[in-house]
ROGU-195276 format. One record per residue: x, y, z of N, C-alpha, C in turn. Coordinates in pm, whole numbers, padded with zeros to 5 digits, always signed. Layout:
XYZXYZXYZ...
END
This chain:
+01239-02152-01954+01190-02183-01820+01039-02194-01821+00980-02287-01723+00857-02304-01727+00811-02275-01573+00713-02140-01569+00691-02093-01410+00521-02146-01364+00506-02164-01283+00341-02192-01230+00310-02125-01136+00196-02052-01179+00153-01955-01096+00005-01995-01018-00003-02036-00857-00103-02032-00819-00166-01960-00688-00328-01969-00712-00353-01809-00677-00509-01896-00596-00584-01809-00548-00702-01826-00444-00800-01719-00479-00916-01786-00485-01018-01633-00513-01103-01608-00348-01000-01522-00324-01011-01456-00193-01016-01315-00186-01059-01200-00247-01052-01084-00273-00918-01095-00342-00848-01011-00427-00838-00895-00539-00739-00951-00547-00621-00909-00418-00481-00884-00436-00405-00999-00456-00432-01133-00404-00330-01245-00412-00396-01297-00617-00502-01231-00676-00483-01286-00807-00419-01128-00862-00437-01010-00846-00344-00942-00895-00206-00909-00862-00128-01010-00789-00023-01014-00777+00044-01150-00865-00063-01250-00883-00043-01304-00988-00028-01315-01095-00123-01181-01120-00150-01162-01288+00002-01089-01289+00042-00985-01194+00159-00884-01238+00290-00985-01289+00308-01111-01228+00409-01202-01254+00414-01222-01396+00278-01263-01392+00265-01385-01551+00232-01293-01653+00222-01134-01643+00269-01020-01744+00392-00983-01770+00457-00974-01624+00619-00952-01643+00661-01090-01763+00657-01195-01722+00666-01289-01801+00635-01317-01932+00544-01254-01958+00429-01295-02101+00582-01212-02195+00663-01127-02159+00714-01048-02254+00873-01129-02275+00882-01220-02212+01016-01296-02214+00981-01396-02277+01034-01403-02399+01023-01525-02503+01105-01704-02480+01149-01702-02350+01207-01817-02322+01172-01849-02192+00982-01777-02183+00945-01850-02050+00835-01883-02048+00762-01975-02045+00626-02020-02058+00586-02020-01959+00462-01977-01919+00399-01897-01763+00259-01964-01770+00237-02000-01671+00058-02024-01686+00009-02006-01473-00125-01960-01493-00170-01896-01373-00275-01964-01355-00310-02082-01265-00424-02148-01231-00465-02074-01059-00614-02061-01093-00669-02058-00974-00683-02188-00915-00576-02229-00771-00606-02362-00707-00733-02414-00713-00834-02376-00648-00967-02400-00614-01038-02416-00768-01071-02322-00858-01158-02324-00971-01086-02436-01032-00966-02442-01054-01002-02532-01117-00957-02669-01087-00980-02709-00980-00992-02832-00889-01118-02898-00823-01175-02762-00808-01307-02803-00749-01381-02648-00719-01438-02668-00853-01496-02524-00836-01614-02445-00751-01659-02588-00681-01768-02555-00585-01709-02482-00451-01555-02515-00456-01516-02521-00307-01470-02365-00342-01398-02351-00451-01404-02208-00537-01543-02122-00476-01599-02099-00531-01759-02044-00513-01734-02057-00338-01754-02110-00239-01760-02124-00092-01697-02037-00079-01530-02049-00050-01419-01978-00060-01439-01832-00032-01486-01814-00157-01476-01645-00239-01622-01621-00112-01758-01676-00122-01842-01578-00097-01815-01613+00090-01765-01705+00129-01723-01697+00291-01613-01635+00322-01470-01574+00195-01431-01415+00248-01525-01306+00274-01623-01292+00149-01693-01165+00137-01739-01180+00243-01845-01282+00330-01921-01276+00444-01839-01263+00517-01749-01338+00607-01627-01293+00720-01613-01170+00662-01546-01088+00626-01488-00951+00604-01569-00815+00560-01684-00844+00478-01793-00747+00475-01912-00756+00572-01961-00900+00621-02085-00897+00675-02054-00927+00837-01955-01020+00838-01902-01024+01032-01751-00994+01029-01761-00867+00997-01582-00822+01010-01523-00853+01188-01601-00824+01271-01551-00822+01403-01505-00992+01457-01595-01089+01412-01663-01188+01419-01481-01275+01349-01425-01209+01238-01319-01267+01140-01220-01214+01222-01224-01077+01310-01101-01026+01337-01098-01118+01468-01174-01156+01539-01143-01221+01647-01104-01371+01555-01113-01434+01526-01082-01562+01463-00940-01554+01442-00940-01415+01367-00749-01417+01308-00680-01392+01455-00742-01284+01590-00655-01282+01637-00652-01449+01759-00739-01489+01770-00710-01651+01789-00600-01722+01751-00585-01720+01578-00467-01772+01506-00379-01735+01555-00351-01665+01563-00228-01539+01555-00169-01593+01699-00229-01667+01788-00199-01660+01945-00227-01795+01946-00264-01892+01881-00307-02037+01963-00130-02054+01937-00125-02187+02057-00006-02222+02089+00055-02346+01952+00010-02408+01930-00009-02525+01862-00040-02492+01663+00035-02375+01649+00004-02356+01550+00016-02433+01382+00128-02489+01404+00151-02606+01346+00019-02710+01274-00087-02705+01384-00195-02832+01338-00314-02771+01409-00348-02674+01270-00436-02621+01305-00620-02681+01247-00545-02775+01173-00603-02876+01064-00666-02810+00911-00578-02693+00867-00602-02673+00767-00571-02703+00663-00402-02752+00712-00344-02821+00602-00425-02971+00544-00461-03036+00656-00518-03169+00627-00656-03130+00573-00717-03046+00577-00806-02983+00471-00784-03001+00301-00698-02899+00302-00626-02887+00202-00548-02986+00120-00494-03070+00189-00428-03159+00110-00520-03289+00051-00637-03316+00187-00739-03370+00106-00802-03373-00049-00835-03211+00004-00950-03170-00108-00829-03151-00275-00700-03105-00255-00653-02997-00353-00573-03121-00433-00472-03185-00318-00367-03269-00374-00322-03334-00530-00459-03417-00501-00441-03578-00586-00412-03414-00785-00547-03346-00771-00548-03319-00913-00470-03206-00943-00384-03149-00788-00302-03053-00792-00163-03093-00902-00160-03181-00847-00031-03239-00876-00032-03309-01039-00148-03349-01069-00191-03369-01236-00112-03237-01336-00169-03164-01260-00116-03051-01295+00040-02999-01314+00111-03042-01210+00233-03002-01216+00332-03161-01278+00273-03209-01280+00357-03296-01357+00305-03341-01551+00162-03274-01593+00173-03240-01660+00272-03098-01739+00253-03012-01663+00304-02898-01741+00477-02915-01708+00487-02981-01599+00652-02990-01566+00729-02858-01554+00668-02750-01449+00704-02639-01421+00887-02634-01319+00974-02500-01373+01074-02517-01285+01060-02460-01200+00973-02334-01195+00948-02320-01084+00751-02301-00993+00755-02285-00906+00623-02264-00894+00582-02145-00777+00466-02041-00835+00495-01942-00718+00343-01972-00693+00336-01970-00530+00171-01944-00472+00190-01814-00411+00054-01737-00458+00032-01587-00419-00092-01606-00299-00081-01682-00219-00207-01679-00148-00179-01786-00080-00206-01788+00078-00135-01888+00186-00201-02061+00169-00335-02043+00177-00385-02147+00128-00316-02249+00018-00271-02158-00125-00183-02245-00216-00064-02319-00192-00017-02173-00057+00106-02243-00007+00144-02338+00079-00016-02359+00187-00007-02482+00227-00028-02592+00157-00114-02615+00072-00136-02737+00000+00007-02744-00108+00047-02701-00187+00231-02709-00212+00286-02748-00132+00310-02720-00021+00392-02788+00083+00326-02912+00103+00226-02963+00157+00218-03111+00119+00219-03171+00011+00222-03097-00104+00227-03220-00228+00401-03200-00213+00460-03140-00220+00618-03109-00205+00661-03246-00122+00604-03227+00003+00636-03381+00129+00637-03485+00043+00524-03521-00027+00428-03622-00079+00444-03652-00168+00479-03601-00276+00548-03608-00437+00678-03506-00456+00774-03572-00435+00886-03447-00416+00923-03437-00559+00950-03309-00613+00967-03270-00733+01055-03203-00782+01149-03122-00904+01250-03110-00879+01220-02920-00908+01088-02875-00877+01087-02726-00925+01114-02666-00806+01118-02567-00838+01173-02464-00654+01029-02381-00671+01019-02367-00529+00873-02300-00475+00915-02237-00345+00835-02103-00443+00827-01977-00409+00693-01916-00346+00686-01882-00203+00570-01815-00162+00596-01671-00159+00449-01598-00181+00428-01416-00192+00342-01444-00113+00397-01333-00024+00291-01292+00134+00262-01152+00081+00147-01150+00063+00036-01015-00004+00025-00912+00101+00078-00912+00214+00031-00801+00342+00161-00723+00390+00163-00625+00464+00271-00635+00494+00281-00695+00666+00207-00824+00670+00260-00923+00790+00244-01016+00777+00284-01112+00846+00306-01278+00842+00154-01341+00864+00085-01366+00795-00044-01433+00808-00086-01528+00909-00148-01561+00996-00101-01706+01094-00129-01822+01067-00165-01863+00937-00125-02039+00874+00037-01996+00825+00127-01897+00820+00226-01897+00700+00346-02047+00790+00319-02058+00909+00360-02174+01001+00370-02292+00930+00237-02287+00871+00245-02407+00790+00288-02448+00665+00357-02348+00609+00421-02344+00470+00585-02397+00464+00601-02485+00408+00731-02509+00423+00783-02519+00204+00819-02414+00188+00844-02410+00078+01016-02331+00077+01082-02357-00082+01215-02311-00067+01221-02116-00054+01168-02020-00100+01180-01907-00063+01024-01832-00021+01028-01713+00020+00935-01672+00100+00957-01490+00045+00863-01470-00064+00873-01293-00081+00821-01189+00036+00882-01132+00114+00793-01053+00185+00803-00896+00094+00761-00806+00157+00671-00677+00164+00810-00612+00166+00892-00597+00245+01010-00541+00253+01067-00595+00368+01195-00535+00358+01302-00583+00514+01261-00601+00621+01144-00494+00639+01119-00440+00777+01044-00601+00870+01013-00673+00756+00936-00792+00785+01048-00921+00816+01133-00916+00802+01223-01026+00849+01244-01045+00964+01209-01021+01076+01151-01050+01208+01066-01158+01216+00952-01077+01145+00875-01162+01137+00840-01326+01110+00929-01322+00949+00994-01403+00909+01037-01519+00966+01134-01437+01035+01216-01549+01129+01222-01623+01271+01073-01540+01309+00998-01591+01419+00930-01690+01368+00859-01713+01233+00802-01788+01162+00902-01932+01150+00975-01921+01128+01105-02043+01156+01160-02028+00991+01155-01970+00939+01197-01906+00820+01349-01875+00846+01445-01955+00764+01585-01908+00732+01605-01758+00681+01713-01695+00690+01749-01545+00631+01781-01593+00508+01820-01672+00468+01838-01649+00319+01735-01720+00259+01657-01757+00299+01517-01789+00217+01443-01686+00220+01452-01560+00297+01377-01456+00284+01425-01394+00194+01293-01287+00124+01350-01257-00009+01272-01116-00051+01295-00980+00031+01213-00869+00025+01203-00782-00088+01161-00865-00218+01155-00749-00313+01019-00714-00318+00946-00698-00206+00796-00606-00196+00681-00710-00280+00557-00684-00276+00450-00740-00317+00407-00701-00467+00424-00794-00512+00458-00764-00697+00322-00699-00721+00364-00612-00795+00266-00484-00898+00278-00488-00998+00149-00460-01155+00192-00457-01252+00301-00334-01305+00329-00349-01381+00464-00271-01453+00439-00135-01439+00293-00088-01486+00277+00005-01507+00271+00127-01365+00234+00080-01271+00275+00146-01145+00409+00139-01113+00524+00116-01172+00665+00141-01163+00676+00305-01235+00623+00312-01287+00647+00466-01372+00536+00545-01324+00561+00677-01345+00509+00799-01321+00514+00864-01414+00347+00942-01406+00369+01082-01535+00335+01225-01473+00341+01314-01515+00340+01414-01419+00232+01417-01429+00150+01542-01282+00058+01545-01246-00041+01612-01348+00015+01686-01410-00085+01796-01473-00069+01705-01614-00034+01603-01677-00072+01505-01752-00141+01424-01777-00112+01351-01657-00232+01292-01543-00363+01311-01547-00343+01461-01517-00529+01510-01511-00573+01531-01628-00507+01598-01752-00552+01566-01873-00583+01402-01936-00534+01334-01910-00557+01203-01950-00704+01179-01919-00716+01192-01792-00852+01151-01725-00944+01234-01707-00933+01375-01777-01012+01436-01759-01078+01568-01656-01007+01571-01583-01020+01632-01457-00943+01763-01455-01022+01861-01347-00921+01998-01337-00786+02013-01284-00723+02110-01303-00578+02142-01254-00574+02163-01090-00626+02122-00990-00637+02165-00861-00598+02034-00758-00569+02073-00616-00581+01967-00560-00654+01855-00544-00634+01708-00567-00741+01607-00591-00718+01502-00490-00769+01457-00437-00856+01375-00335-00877+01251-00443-00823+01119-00402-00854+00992-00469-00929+00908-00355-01034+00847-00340-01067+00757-00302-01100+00614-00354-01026+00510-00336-01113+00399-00350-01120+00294-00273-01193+00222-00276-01268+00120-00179-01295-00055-00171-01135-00046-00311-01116-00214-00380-01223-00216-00493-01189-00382-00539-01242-00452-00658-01384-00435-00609-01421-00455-00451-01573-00491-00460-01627-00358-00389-01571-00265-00370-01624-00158-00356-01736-00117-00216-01611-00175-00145-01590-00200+00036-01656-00102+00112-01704-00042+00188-01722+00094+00284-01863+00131+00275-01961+00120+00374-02072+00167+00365-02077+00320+00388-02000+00343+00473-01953+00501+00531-01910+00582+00429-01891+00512+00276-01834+00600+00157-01858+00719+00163-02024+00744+00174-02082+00907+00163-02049+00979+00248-02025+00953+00346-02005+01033+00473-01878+01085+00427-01765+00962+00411-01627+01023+00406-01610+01130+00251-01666+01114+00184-01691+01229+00079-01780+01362+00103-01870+01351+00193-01945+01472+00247-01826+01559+00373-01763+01471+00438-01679+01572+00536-01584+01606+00394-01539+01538+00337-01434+01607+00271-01471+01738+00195-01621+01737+00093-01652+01849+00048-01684+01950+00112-01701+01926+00265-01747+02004+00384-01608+02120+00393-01483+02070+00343-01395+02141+00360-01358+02279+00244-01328+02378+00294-01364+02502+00186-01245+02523+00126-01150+02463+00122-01006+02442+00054-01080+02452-00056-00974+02509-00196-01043+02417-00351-00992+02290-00401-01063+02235-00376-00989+02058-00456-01084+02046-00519-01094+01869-00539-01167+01814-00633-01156+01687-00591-01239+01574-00580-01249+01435-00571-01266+01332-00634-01201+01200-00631-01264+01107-00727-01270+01000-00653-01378+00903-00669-01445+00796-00610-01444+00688-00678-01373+00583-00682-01393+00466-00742-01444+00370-00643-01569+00335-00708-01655+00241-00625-01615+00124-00674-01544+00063-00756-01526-00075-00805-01688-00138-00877-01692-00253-00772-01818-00322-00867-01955-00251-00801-01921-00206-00714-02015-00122-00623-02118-00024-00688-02213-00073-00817-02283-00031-00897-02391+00110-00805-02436+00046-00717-02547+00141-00621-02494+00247-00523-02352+00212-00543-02272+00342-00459-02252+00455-00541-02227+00391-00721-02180+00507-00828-02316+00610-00831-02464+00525-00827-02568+00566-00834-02589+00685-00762-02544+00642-00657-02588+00762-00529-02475+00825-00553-02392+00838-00568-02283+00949-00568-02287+01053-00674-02318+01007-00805-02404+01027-00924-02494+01138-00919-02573+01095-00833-02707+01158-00817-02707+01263-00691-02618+01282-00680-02586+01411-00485-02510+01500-00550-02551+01642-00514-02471+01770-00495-02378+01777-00369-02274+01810-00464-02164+01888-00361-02094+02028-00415-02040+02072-00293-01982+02184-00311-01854+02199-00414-01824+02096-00453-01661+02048-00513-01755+01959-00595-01646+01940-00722-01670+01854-00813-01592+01716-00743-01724+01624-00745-01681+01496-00747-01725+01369-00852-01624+01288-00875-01598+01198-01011-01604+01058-00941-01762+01022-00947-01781+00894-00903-01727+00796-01026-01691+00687-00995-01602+00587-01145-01676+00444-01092-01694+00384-01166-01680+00212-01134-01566+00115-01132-01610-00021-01165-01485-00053-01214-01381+00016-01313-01257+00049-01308-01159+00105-01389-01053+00032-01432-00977+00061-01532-00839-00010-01538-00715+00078-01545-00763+00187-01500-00648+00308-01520-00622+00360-01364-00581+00288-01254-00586+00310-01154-00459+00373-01157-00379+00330-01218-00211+00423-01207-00210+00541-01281-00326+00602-01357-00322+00753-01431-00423+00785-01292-00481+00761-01221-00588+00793-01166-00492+00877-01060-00364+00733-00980-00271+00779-00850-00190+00864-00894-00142+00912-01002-00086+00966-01097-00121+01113-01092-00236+01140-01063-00332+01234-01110-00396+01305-00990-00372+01243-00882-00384+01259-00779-00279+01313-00633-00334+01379-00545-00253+01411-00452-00259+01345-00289-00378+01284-00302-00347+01188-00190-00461+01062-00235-00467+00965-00141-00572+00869-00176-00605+00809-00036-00762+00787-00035-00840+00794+00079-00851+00596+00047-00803+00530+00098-00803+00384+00088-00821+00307+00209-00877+00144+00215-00823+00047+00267-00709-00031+00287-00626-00043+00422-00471-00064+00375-00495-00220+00349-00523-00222+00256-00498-00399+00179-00348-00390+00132-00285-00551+00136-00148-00510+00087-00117-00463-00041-00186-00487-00169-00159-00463-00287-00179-00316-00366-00305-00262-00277-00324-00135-00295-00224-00031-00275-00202-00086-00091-00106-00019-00082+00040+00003-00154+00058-00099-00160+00183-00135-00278+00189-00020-00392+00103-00001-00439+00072+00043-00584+00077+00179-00574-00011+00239-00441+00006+00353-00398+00135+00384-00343+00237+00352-00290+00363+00331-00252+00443+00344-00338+00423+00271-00460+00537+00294-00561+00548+00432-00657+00404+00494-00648+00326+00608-00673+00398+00736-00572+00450+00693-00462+00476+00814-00377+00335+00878-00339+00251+00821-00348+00104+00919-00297+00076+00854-00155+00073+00977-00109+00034+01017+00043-00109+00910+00055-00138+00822+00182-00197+00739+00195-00283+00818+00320-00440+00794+00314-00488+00809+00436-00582+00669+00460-00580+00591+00548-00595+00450+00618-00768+00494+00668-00825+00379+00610-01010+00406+00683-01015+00247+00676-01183+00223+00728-01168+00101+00695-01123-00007+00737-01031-00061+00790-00984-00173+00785-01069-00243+00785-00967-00400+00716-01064-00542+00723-01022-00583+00860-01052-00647+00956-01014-00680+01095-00912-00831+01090-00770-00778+01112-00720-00952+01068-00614-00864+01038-00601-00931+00916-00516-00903+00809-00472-00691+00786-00544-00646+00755-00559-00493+00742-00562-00448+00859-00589-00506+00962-00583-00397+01065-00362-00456+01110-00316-00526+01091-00197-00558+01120-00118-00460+00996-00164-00479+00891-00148-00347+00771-00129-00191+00831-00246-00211+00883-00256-00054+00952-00155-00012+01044-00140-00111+01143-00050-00094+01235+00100-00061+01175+00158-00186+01107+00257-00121+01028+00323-00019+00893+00203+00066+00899+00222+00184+00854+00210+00277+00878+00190+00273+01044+00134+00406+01113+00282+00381+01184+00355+00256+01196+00453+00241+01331+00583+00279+01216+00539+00271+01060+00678+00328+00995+00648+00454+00911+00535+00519+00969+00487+00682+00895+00497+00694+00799+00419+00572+00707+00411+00569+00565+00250+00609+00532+00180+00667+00628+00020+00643+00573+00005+00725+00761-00141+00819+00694-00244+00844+00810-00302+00797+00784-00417+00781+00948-00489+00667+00958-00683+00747+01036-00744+00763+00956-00861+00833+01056-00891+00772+01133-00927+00827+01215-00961+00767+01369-01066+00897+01408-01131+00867+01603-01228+00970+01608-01134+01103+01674-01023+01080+01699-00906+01215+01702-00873+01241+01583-00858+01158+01445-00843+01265+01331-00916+01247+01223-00977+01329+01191-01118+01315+01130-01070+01360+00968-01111+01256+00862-01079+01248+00670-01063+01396+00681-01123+01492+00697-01119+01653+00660-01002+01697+00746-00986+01632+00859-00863+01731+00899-00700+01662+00862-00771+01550+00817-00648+01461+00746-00589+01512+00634-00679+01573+00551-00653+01653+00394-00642+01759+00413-00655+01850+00482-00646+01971+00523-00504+01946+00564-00443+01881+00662-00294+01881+00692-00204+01865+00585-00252+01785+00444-00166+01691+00346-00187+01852+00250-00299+01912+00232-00292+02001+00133-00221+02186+00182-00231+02147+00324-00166+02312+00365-00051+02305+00439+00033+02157+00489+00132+02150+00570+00227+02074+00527+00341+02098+00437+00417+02086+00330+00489+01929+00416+00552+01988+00535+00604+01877+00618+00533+01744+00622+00439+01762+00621+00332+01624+00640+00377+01516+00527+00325+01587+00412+00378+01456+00257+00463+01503+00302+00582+01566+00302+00765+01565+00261+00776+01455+00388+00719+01436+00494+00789+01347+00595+00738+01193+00579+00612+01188+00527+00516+01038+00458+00642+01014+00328+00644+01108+00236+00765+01039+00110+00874+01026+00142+00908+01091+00250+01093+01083+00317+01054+00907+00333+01031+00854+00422+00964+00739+00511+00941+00621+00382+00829+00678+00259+00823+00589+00193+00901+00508+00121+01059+00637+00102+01190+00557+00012+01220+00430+00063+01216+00394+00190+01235+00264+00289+01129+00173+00241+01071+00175+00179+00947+00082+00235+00904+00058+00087+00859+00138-00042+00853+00113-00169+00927+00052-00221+00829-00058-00296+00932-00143-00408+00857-00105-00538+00915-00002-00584+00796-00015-00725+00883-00091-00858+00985-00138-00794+01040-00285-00904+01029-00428-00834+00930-00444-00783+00907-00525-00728+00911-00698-00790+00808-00673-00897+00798-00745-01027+00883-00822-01082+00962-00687-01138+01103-00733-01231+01161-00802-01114+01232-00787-00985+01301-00813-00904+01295-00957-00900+01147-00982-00818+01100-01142-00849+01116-01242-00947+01098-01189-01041+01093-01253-01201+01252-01293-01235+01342-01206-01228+01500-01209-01211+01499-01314-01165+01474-01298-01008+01535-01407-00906+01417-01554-00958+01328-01576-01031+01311-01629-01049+01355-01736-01174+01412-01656-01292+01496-01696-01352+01630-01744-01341+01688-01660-01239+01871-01723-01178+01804-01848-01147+01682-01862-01085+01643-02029-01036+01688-02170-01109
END
């Protein structure tokens, strides 16, 4: 079988849900896999735009993006919103070079954008591979209107509503969760964990803040936490966030805290850990989910993550700080009130796919 994987450089998760595919894959000797970024390599200028007009919408006018999405989300006419005719412009003609060179059977887009422009070359050059969209959140994006492809991965069940308000058939829906690499399917115990990485035998506090190392408020939410006289311990992954490691680096606290940078051991890290202080992005969460680790919600991106947020507070898979519950009294409940995690992991069995991967890959092979 020959699969095509395409992806958007839009923050983190729609290319590491790509990469998790075309790893599951790399190990099956009767499937040839290849993972193009739409944009780079079509037109890599529009690439470059793309990427640094997420970072600006979502780091520099988050309020500014959340009103835009909730616009989408509500214009009547969603259908022609003129993004597709964007898209099919710019992507089409050398999209399709592509797929009729490599002559893929099937093709998956991890990122809505891919999946609109697929759907017009699909109209436009009809072909004989089956195409597959992955919705990275756990909600319906508001271009997903414009996707008309043969199946549709969501997040889990709980999203087939959604789905099908979308005009999405039930059996084109297809909830084996938001693909993760392999290695967050397994668990090692905790006190293994912390030997691996280094760290003491005590309660630990994970924070991180994504690939680009999101949150100006970082210090703060690490100062209330050491503010707390429990004994734990903390760890901080700033991602690329070089001047955050600096300062964290360089500050006394009462508790040992383990500022990190970029890492690649994020599953010995959740592993190793007893809760994790995050942004509910969909992939993170995912990963943390399949982990069974207790989630506390900061942050949101306005859009996308704050609809995240909502549906994990409305299925008690994740706390969420707010100015009624403040990071310290959030960990303070998770580390002295047994009920709290036992009722977050009761909740999570519903909602974790930590075979997410394999699941996809299967159903992509019966294809």
């Amino acid at each position: 079988m020959k699969a095509l994987i395409l992806s958007v450089p839009t923050g983190q998760g729609h290319h590491q849900a790509a990469k998790a595919v075309y790893e599951y894959f790399s190990e099956e000797t009767d499937v040839e896999c290849k993972i193009i970024d739409v944009f780079e390599n079509v037109n890599p200028r529009l690439a470059e735009s793309v990427d640094k007009g997420y970072l600006l919408s979502t780091k520099v006018t988050p309020k500014a993006y959340g009103r835009v999405y909730g616009f989408l989300e509500n214009r009547d006419d969603s259908k022609n919103s003129g993004l597709g005719i964007l898209l099919k412009t710019i992507l089409n003609k050398k999209l399709m070079h592509f797929i009729k060179d490599f002559k893929p059977d099937v093709i998956v887009a991890t990122h809505v954008f891919a999946a609109i422009a697929l759907s017009h070359l699909k109209r436009k050059y009809p072909f004989r591979a089956k195409t597959v969209a992955v919705i990275t959140d756990f909600t319906m994006h508001p271009f997903w209107e414009e996707v008309d492809l043969d199946y549709y991965v969501t997040a889990c069940e709980a999203l087939e509503f959604q789905a099908i308000k979308k005009g999405y058939a039930k059996e084109q829906i297809k909830p084996f969760g938001i693909p993760i690499r392999k290695k967050f399917a397994k668990k090692i115990p905790k006190s293994e964990a912390r030997k691996i990485v280094g760290i003491d035998e005590k309660f630990t506090v994970m924070m991180m803040m994504g690939s680009m190392g999101y949150g100006d408020d970082t210090i703060d939410i690490v100062k209330s936490v050491d503010s707390l006289g429990d004994d734990l311990q903390i760890i901080v992954v700033c991602g690329n966030n070089k001047k955050m490691k600096r300062r964290l680096s360089g500050m006394s606290f009462s508790h040992k805290v383990y500022a990190l940078g970029f890492v690649d051991n994020v599953d010995v890290l959740m592993d190793s850990a007893d809760c994790i202080i995050t942004k509910p992005g969909g992939l993170s969460t995912s990963e943390a989910l399949a982990k069974e680790l207790p989630i506390i919600m900061l942050d949101p991106i306005p859009g996308q993550e704050d609809r995240n947020k909502e549906f994990m507070l409305n299925n008690g898979i994740a706390l969420n700080i707010s100015k009624t519950l403040r990071v310290e009294e959030a960990i303070y409940q998770l580390k002295n009130l047994d009920y709290r995690i036992g009722a977050l992991k009761e909740n999570m069995k519903f909602i974790r796919k930590p075979e997410s991967t394999k699941n996809l890959c299967e159903f992509l092979m019966s294809l």
